[in-house]
N, C-alpha and C positions, 0 to 999 in steps of 0.2 A: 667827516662832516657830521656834525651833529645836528641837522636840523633833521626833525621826525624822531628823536631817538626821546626825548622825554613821552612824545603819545605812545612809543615801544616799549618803553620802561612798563605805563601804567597799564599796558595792554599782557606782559609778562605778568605783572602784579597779581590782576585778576583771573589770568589764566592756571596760573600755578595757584588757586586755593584762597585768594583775599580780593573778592570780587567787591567794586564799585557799589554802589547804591543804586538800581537803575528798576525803572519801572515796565510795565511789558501792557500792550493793548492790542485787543484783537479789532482788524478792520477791513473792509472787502475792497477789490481790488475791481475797478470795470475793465473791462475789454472791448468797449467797442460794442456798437448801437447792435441788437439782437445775442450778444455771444453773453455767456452766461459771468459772474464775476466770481475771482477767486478768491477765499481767505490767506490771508496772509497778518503777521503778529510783528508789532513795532516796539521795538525795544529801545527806551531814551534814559540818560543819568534822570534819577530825580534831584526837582529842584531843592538848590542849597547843599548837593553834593558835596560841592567845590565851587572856592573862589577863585576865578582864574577872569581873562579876558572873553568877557563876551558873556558873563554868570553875573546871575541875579543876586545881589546881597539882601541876605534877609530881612526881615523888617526887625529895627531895633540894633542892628550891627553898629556898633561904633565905630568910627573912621577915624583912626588917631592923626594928631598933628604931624604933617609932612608925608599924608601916606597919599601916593599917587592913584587916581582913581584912573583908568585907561576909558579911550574912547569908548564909547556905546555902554558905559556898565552903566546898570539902570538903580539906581538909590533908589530904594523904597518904603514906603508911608512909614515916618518914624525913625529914620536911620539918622543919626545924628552925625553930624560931617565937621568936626574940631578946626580951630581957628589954624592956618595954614595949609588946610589942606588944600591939594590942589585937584580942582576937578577938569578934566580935561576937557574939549573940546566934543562934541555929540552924546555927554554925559547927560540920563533923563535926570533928573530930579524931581518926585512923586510927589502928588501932595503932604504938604509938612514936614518932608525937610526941606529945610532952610538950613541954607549955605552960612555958616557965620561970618565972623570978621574975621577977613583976611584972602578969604577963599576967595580962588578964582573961577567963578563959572562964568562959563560965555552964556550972552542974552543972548534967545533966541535963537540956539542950536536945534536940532534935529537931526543927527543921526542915523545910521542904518538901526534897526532892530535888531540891537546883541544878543538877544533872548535862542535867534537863530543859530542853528548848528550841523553842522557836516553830515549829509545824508548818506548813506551805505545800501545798496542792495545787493542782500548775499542770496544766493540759488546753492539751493541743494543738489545733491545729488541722488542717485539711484537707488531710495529706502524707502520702506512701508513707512518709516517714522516722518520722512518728508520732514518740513519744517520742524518738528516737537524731535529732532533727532538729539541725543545728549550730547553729542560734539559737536551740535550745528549750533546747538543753543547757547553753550559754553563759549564759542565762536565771537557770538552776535554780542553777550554778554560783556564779552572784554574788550570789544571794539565799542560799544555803546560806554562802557569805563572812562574812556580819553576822551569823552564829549562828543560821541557820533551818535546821530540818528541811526538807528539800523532797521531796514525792511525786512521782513524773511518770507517773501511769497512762495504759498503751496501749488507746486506743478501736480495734480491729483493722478495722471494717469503717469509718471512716475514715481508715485506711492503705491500705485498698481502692479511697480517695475515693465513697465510696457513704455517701449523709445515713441518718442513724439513730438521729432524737432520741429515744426510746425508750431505746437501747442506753447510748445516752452519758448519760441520766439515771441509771442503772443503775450504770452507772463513777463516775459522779461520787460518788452515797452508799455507794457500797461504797469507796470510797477517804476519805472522808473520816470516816468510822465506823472502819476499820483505822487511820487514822492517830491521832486523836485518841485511841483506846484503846490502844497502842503505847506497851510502853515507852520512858523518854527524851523522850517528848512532852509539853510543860509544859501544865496546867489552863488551861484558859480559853477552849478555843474555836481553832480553826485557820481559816488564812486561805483564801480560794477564788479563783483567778486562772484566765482564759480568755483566749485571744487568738479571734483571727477567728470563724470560724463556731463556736468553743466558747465564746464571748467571751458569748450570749444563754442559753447553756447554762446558765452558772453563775450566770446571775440566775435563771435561772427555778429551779435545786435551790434557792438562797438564799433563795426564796417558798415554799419549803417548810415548813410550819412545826413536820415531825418531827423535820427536819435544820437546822433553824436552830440551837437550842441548842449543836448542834457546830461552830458558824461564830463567828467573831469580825470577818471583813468580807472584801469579796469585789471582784475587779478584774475589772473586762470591759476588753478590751485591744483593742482593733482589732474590735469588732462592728458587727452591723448591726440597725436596729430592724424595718424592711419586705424581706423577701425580693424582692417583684418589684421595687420601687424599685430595690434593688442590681441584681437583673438585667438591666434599662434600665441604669443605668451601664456594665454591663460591655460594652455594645453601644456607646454612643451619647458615654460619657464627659461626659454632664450629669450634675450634680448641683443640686439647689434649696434653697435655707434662706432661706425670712422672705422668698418673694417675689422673691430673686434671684438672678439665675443662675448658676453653675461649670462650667467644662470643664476635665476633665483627661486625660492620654491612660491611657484604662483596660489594665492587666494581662489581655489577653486567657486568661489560666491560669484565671480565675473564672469566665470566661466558656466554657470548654470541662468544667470542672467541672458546672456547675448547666445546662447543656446535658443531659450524662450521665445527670443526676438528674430533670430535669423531664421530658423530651420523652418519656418511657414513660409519664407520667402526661396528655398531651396526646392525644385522641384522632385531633386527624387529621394529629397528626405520628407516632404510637406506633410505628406500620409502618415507618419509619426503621431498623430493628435496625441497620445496618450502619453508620449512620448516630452512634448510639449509641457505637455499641464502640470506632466509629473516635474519635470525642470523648474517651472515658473510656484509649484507649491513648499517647492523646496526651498528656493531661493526666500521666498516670502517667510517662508516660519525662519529662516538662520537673521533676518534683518528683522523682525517683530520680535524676536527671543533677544537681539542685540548680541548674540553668541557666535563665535568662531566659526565658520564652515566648518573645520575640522572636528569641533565641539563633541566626543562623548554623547551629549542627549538627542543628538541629531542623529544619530546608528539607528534608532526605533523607525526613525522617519522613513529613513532612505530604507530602509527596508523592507517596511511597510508599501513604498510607493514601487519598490522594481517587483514586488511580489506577483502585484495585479498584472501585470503588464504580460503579453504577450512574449514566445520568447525572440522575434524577431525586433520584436521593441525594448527586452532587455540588453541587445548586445549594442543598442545605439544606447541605453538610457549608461550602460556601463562604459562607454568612452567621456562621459561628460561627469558622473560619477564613480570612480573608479571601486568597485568593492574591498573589504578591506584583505590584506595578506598577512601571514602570521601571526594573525591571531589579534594585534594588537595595534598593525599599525595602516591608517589610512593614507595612500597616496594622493598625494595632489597634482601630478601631471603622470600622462597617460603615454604611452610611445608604441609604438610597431604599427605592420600596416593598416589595421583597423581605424586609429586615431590619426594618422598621415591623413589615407581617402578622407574620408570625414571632415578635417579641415579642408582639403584639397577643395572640396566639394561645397561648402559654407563659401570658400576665397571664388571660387571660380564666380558663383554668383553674386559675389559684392563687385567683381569688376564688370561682370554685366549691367549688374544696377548700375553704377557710375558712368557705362555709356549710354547707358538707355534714359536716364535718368527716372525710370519708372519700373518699380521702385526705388527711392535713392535709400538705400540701407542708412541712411544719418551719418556720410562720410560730411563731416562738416566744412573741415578745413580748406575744400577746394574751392569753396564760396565767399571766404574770408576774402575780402578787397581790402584795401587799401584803410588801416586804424587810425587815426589823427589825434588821439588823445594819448596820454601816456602808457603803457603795455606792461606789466608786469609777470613774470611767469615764475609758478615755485613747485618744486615738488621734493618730494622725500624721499632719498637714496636711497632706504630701504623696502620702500610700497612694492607689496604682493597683488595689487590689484590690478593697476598700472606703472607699465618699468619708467622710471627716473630717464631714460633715454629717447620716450615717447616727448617730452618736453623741450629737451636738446632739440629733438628733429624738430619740434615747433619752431624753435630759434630759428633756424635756419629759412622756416618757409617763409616766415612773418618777418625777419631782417630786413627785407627790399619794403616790406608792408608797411611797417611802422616804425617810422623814423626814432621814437622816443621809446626804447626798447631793451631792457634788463631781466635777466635772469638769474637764478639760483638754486642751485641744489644744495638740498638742506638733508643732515642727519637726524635731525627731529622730525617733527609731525608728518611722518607721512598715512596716511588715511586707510591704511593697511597694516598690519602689525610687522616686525621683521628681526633686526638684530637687537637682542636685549642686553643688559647690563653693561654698558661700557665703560671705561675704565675712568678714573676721574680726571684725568689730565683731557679725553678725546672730549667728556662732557663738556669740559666746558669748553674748550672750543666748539662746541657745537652750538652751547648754549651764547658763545659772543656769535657765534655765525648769525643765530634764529634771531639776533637782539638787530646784527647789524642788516637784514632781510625783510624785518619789522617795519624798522628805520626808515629803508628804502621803499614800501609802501606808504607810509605817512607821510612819506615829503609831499605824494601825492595833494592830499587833502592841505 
């Protein structure tokens, strides 16, 4: 099926290095009478990009004889329109052009306003960088290419890296209510995209069913369906689907994140403070520097920060950062009994939270109802952050949920670094995969 695969095409274009012409404006976002408003940055083609259905021709374009003008394209002051052309039915015509002989323009048309264009709100995930992240931007960039409005509101206390589903439900209907009632923004409904830990987020606004009529369909992009599930991975580097087993070598950055965020909620780890801070400053400088957890200039830190620390607080701060061995290499998962207790201990109180509902550790997906719009789920086979099989499970929970419901595991982008150089024959299968993945989100719009 080709339809969606020309907006895939021009969305590959700009992704891979020959980006669009597109303009960027910063504008605030309300939330509702007392709650403060967020900045958030819109990203639109500029105008005279491209001529296409629903694009302004510039002033002075000449319309040759026999060239079809499509509904709603708006001729302006100056555009000279050649004997045969035809202009079609809700075609504006600005002052001074005039239609010559032959033309057919309907009297008294009025049209929708093709100026309008397909709104997008992408949410971030889990960085200092928050919306100004260079692959979030890069993101917005090549979607705003094909003709899309793109929003990209800043959730602040996850630029803090501090969990606040709550807050982020908040961001999300305050931005997709501003955007849809926005001038320039075509009727129908806007699209809703997550990646990582925003990736649960926007299925659960998508079950909303105040803010569904504002949605047209919604991407969860690198999610997770079990929070403690992920958090085992980010330890231990297994992952399970259908009974069999995966290892991969996990992105320790996840694993000092949801460190930061859970172990205040563990009672007989809470007393940790230093423990905490040390977690949550480490995290912060590997996503402000844009560098690898693993990263060579990150040794000064991490060791800088277990220095201080007490030594009952270094043998916790060392199951989450593990020191380095021989001299040269640092481990990203940790094993024996010390790191078992320790999750043991993190899990036992996430299933508390879940029945208590106080505090709900941000297990999302148990609140996800019922989605009516279309569902799109993607992640990358090889992501260290979140296993490719956290998404599989999605499939399953959300199947009875959302009638209108595709996935795909993809060998490119995943949000996490993993297998590199592959051989050119798997490239490009992978590269028709990410083209035919594309595709299947754009039909959306």
């Amino acid at each position: 099926m080709l339809t969606g695969l020309p907006s895939a095409l021009r969305f590959a274009r700009s992704w891979t290095g020959r980006p669009g012409a597109v303009s960027h404006s910063e504008v605030q976002i309300p939330l509702g009478e007392g709650a403060e408003a967020v900045p958030a940055t819109l990203i639109s083609p500029q105008e005279g990009a491209g001529v296409r259905k629903g694009s302004k021709e510039s002033e002075g374009t000449k319309v040759r004889e026999g060239t079809k003008v499509r509904e709603g394209t708006r001729v302006r002051e100056g555009t000279k329109v050649r004997e045969g052309t035809r202009v079609r039915e809700g075609t504006k015509a600005r002052a001074g052009s005039s239609p010559h002989r032959g033309s057919n323009a309907v009297d008294g048309s009025s049209a929708r306003d093709s100026s309008t264009r397909r709104g997008w709100v992408v949410l971030h995930g889990m960085t200092p960088r928050g919306r100004a992240h260079p692959g979030m931007l890069r993101f917005a960039r090549a979607l705003a290419a094909t003709g899309g409005r793109v929003l990209l509101p800043e959730i602040p206390d996850w630029t803090n890296l501090r969990f606040a589903p709550q807050r982020a439900q908040n961001v999300l209907r305050g931005a997709v209510e501003w955007l849809d009632r926005a001038p320039g923004t075509a009727p129908g409904g806007v699209l809703l995209v997550g990646f990582s830990f925003g990736a649960p987020q926007v299925l659960l606004a998508a079950s909303d069913t105040e803010l569904a009529p504002r949605l047209r369909g919604v991407v969860a992009w690198g999610g997770y369906a079990d929070l403690e599930r992920t958090l085992r991975f980010t330890f231990t580097g297994e992952h399970r689907w259908r009974g069999a087993s995966h290892r991969l070598l996990p992105d320790p950055y996840a694993r000092w994140i949801m460190g930061a965020n859970c172990l205040p909620h563990v009672p007989a780890l809470r007393h940790h403070r230093a423990v905490i801070e040390a977690l949550h400053s480490l995290a912060f400088e590997a996503g402000e520097r844009q560098v690898d957890a693993e990263d060579p200039s990150l040794d000064g830190i991490k060791e800088a920060l277990r220095s201080v620390l007490r030594p009952e607080d270094q043998s916790v701060f060392d199951q989450f950062v593990p020191p380095k061995t021989d001299g040269d290499v640092t481990p990203s998962w940790t094993e024996g009994r010390g790191a078992q207790a320790l999750i043991d201990s993190i899990a036992a109180e996430m299933t508390r939270a879940r029945e208590s509902e106080s505090p709900r550790l941000h297990e999302v997906t148990p609140q996800i109802e019922r989605i009516s719009v279309p569902v799109r789920l993607l992640h990358g086979r090889s992501d260290r952050l979140i296993p490719y099989t956290e998404t599989l499970h999605l499939e399953e929970i959300l199947r009875s949920r959302a009638p209108d419901l595709s996935v795909r595991v993809l060998g490119l982008f995943g949000h996490s670094g993993g297998d590199h150089g592959p051989g050119l024959l798997r490239k490009a299968v992978e590269n028709l995969q990410f083209l035919e993945a594309l595709a299947m989100v754009f039909r959306m719009a």
